[in-house]
C-alpha positions in Angstrom: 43.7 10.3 -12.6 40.7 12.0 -14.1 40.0 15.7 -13.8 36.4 14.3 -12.6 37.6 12.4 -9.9 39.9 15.1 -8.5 37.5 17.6 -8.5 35.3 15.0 -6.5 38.6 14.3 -3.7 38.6 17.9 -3.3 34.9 18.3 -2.8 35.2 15.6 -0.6 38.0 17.0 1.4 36.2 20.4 2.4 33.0 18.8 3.0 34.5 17.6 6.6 32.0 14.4 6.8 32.4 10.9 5.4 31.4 10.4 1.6 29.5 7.8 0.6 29.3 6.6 -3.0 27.2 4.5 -5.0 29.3 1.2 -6.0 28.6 -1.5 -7.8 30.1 -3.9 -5.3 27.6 -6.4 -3.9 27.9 -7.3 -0.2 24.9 -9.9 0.6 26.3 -10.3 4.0 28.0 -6.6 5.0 25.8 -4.9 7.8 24.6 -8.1 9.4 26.1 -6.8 12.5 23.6 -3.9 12.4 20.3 -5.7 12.3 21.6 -7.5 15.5 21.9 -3.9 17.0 18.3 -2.3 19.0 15.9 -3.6 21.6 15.3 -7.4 22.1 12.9 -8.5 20.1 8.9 -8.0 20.5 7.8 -11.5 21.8 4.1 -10.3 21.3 4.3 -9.8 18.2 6.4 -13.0 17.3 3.7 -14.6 19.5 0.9 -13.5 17.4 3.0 -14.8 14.0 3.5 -18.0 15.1 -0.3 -18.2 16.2 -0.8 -16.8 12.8 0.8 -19.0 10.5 -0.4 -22.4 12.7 -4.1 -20.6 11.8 -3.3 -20.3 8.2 -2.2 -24.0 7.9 -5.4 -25.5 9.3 -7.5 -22.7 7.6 -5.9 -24.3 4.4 -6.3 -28.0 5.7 -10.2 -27.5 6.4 -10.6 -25.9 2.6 -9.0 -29.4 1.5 -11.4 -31.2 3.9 -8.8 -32.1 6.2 -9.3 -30.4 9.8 -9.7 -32.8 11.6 -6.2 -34.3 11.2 -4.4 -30.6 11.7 -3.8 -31.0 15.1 -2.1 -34.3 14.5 0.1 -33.3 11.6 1.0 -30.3 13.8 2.0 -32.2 16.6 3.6 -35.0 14.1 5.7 -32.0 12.5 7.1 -30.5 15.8 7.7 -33.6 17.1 9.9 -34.0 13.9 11.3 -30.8 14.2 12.7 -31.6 17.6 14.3 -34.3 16.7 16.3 -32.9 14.3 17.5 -30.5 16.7 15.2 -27.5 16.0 14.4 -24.3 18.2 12.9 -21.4 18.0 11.7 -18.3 20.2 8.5 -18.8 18.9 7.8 -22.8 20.0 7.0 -25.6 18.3 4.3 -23.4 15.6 7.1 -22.8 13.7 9.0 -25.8 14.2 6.2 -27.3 12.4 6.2 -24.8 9.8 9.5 -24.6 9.0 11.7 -21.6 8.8 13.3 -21.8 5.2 9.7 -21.2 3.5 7.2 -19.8 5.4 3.9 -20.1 4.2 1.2 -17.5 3.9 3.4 -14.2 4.0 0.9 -12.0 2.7 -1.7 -13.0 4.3 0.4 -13.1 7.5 1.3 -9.6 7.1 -1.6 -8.3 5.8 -3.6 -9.1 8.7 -1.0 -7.4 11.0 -1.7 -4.4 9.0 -5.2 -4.3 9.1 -4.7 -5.2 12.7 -2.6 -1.7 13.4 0.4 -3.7 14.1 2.9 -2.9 11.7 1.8 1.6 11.3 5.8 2.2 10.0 6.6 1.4 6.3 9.4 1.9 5.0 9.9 0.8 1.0 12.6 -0.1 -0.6 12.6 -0.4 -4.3 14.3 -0.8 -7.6 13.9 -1.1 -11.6 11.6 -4.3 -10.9 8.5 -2.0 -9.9 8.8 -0.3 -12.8 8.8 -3.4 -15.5 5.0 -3.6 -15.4 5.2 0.0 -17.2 7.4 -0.9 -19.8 10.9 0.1 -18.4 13.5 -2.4 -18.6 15.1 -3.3 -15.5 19.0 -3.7 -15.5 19.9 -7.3 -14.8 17.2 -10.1 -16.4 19.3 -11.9 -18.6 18.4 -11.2 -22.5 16.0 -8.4 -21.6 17.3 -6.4 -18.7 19.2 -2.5 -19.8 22.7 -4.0 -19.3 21.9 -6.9 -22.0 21.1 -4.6 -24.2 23.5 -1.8 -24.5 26.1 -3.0 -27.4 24.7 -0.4 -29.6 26.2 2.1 -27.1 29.5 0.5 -27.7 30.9 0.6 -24.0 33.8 -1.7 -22.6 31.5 -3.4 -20.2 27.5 -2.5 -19.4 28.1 -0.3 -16.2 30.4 2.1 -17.4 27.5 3.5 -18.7 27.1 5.2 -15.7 30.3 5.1 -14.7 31.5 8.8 -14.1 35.3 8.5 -15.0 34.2 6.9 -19.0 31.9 10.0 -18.9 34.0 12.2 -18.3 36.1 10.9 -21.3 33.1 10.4 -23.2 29.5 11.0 -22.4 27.9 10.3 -26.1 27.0 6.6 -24.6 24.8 7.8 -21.8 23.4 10.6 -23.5 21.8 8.1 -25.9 20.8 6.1 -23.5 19.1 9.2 -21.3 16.7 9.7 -24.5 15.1 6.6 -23.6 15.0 6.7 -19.9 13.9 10.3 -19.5 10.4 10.7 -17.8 7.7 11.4 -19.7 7.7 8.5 -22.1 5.6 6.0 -19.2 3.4 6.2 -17.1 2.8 4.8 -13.2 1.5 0.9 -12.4 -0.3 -0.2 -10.2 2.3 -1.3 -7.6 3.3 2.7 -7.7 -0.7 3.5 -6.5 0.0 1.0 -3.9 2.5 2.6 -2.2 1.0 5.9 -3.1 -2.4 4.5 -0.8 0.0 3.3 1.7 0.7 7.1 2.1 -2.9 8.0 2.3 -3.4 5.4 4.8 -1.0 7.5 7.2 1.5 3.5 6.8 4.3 4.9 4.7 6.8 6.3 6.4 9.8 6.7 3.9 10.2 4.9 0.0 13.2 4.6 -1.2 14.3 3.9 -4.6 17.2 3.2 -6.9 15.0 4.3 -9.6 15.1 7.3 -12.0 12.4 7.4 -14.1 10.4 9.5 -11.9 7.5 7.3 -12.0 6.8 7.5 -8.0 6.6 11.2 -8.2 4.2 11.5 -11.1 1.9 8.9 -9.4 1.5 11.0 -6.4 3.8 10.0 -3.7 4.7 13.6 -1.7 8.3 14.6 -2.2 8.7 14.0 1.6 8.3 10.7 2.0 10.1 9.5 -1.0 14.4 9.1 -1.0 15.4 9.1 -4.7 18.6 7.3 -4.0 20.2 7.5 -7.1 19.0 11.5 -8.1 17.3 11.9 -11.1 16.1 13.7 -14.1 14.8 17.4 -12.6 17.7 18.8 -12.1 21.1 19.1 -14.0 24.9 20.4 -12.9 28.4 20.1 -14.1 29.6 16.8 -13.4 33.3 18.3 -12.7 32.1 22.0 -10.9 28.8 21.2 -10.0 27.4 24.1 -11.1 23.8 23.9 -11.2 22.3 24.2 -15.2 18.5 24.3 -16.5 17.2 21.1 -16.6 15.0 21.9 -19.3 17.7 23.0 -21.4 20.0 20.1 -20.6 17.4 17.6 -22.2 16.5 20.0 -24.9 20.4 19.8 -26.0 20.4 15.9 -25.2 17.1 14.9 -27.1 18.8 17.0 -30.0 22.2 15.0 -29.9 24.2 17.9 -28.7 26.5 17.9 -25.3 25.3 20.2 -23.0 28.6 22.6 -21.4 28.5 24.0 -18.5 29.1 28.0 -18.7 31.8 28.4 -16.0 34.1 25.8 -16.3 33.0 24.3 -20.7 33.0 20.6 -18.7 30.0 18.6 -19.5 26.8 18.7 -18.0 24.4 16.1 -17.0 21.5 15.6 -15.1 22.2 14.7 -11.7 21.5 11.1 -11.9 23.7 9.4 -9.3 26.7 7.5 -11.3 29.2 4.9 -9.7 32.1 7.0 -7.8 29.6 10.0 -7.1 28.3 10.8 -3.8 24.8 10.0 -3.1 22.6 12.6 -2.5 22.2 14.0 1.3 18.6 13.2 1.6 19.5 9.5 1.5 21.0 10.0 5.0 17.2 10.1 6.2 17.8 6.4 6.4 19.3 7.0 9.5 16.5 8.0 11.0 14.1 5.8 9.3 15.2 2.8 9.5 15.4 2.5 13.6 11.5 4.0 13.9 10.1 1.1 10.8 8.1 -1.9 12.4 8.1 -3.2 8.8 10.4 -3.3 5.4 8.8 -4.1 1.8 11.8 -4.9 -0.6 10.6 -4.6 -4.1 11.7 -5.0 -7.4 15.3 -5.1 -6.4 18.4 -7.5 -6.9 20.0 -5.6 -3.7 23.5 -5.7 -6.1 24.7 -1.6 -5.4 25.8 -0.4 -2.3 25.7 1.0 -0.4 21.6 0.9 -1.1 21.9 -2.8 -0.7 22.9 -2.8 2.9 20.0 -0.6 3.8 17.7 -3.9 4.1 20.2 -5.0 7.2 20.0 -2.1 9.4 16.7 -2.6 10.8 15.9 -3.5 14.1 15.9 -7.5 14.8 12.3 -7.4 15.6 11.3 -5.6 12.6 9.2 -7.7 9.9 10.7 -7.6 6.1 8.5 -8.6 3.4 10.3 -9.3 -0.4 8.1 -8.6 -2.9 10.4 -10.0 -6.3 10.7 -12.7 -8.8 13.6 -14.1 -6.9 15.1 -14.5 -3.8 18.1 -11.7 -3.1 20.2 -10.9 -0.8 20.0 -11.9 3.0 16.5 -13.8 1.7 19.0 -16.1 0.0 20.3 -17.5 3.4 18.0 -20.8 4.5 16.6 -20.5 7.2 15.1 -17.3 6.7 16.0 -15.4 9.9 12.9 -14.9 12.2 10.2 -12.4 10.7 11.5 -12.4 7.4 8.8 -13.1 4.6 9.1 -13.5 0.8 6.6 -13.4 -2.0 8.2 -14.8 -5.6 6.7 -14.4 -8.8 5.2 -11.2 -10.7 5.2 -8.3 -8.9 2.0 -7.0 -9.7 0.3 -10.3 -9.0 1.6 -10.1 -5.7 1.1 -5.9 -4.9 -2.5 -7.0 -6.3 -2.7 -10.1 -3.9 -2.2 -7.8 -0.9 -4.2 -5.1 -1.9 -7.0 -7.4 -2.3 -6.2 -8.9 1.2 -6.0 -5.4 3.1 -9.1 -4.4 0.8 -7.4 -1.2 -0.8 -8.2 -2.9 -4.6 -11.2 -0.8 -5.4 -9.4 2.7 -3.8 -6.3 2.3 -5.9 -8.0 1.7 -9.2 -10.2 4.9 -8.0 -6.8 7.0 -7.4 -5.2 5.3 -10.5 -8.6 6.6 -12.9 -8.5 10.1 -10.8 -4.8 11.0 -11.4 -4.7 9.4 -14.8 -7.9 11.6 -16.1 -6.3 15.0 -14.6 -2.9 13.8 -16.5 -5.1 13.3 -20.0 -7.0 16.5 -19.0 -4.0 18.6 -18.7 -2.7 17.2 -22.1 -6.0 18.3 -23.8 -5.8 21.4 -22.7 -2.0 22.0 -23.8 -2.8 20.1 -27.0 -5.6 22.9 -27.0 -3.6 25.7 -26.2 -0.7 25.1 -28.5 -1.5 23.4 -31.7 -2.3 25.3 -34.6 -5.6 25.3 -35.6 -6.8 24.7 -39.5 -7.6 27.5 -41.5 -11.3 28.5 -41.4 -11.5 26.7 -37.6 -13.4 28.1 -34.6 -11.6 27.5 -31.4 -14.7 25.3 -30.3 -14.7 23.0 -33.3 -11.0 22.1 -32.7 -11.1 20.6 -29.3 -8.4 17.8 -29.6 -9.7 14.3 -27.7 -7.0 12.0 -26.4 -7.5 8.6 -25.4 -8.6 7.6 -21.6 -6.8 4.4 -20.3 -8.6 1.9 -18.4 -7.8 1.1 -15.1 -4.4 -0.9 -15.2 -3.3 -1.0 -18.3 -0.2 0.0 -19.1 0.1 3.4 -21.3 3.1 5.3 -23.2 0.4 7.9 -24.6 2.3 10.7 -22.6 4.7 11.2 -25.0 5.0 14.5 -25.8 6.1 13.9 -29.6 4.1 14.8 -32.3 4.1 11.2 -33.9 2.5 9.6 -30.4 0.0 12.8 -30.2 -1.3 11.9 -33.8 -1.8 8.3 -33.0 -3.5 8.7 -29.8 -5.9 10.9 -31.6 -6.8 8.4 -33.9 -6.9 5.5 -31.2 -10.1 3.2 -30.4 -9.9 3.9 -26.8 -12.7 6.3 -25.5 -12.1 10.0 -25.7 -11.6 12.1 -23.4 -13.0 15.9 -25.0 -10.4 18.8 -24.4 -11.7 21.6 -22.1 
């Protein structure tokens, strides 16, 4: 047995509560008994779906020139639907709808947003959201992290972040940490959607698997968002836990050396959550959260590590869940979709942009993505300013150092902090932004 997983028995042992760890085990089906748990559902608000969606199927017939025959197909489809032995709470609107695909999900939802139905949001996210700004996620076959990572030469791809194999050696992750540490990327616009969803007084909790720290650097308050998995601001001993400098532990990892910790010589790393660690005690919020939501967004995610997976099964049976992802996961895999479950397939940013033209938030998230993105390039000027020597014979005035301005949307790795990316953004077509 490992000296790293004794230490963590022993921690575990004086702790006197239950650990929970972060496994790689997927359980599609494990907490099902939970979402039956709460209050009988809301009929009034079922009611007002099912009125919904029969509204958005003649709405669609009249734009095909076809109203007058809605009624009929209606009736025709429910009569159809009891034949084959169909019920639902809800009548015969969505008997004629069908429960395996519903139609119009973010329309449907959107509307019971604007309508102040649904004022609890709780987010759940992974690697998916963060695609659009160049990250990698972890599982798309030939270009997700884990189909990629030969060059690290590991016996399989998640012993990466296994913590046993880096305890025996951590050279693998480390190299991998140089290209996932923040700072390299920059937010999308699905982040500056959940960040208005905040604004809005809607979002309640996000919580993510990620640890790129992009929903931080957009804006989203520290309170509301559960960095399931840690991250890269603080660092520790992965067999003490003493805590280290964070600044210093990527210092020595960016310059291929293994930061030690001072009491104990084990290795240090930053406290990104790895399989067999315990998850951090702010992700116990869930408790909490989960019961008060009146609606879950699942984005980005392939719900395949617990026990973060099982957090989409533990709200109340009334309570609406939208999927926002290219493919159907978890308990949206199960036909029929169980009542008040919604999916949207496809790009992500399509369908965050979709919804945010539907709710009419598209013009106020490109305005908070040009306002934060401006004070970022603002405050890179003025270090640029600050710090770089200036040429012989130079007045501070005449050295002013411009950086490029991104336009709303697109996707930017100017942050970089090396001197390489600095000299090419200077010399880049993009309207300047002049240093203070």
């Amino acid at each position: 047995m490992s000296k790293a997983r004794l230490s963590r028995d022993r921690r575990g042992a004086l702790s006197g509560f239950t650990r929970v760890t972060r496994s790689s085990i997927s359980s599609q089906d494990s907490g099902s008994a939970a979402s039956q748990q709460g209050r009988p559902s809301d009929s009034g608000l079922l009611d007002d779906l099912c009125l919904m969606r029969v509204s958005e199927q003649q709405a669609s017939l009249a734009r095909r020139g076809k109203l007058t025959k809605a009624g009929s197909e209606v009736s025709e489809s429910s009569s159809s639907g009891t034949k084959h032995g169909l019920s639902s709470p809800c009548g015969s609107s969505v008997r004629a709808l069908g429960r395996s695909a519903p139609r119009g999900a973010l329309e449907t939802v959107g509307r019971l947003m604007k309508l102040g139905r649904l004022r609890n949001v709780v987010v759940v996210a992974g690697a998916g959201i963060s695609t659009a700004s160049g990250i990698p996620d972890f599982r798309t076959p030939g270009t997700g992290l884990y189909a990629n990572l030969e060059k690290y030469n590991v016996p399989y791809p998640e012993a990466v972040f296994n913590i046993d194999y880096f305890s025996d050696d951590p050279r693998p992750f480390f190299s991998l940490a140089k290209e996932l540490y923040p700072g390299r990327h920059r937010p999308n616009y699905i982040h500056y959607f959940i960040h208005m969803m905040h604004q809005k007084g809607l979002l309640l909790r996000m919580y993510t698997q990620n640890i790129d720290g992009l929903e931080k650097m957009c804006g989203i308050p520290d309170d509301k968002l559960v960095e399931a998995h840690g991250s890269f601001a603080t660092a520790s001993c992965h067999l003490c836990y003493t805590p280290f400098p964070a600044e210093e532990a990527k210092i020595a990892i960016m310059s291929d050396t293994v930061p030690t910790c001072s009491f104990c010589s084990a290795t240090v790393k930053p406290n990104v959550v790895f399989f067999g660690e315990d998850l951090p005690e702010k992700y116990f919020l869930h408790a909490q959260d989960f019961p008060r939501a009146d609606l879950l967004m699942i984005m980005g995610t392939s719900l395949q590590i617990e026990p973060f997976a099982s957090l989409v099964n533990t709200v109340k049976s009334n309570v609406l869940r939208l999927l926002l992802n290219r493919h159907a996961v978890g308990p949206f895999e199960r036909k029929p979709l169980r009542r008040g479950d919604y999916m949207e397939l496809g790009d992500l940013v399509n369908s965050v942009r979709r919804l945010a033209d539907i709710l009419g938030w598209h013009t106020e998230i490109q305005d908070l993505m040009n306002s934060n993105e401006n004070g970022v390039w603002c405050f890179v000027s003025f270090t640029l300013k600050h710090t770089l020597p200036m040429p012989l014979g130079t007045s501070p005035s005449s050295s002013a150092v411009t950086v490029p301005l991104c336009s709303s949307g697109e996707e930017s790795d100017s942050s970089e902090t090396d001197s390489k990316s600095t000299e090419s953004s200077v010399q880049s077509n993009h309207r300047p932004l002049q240093a203070f």
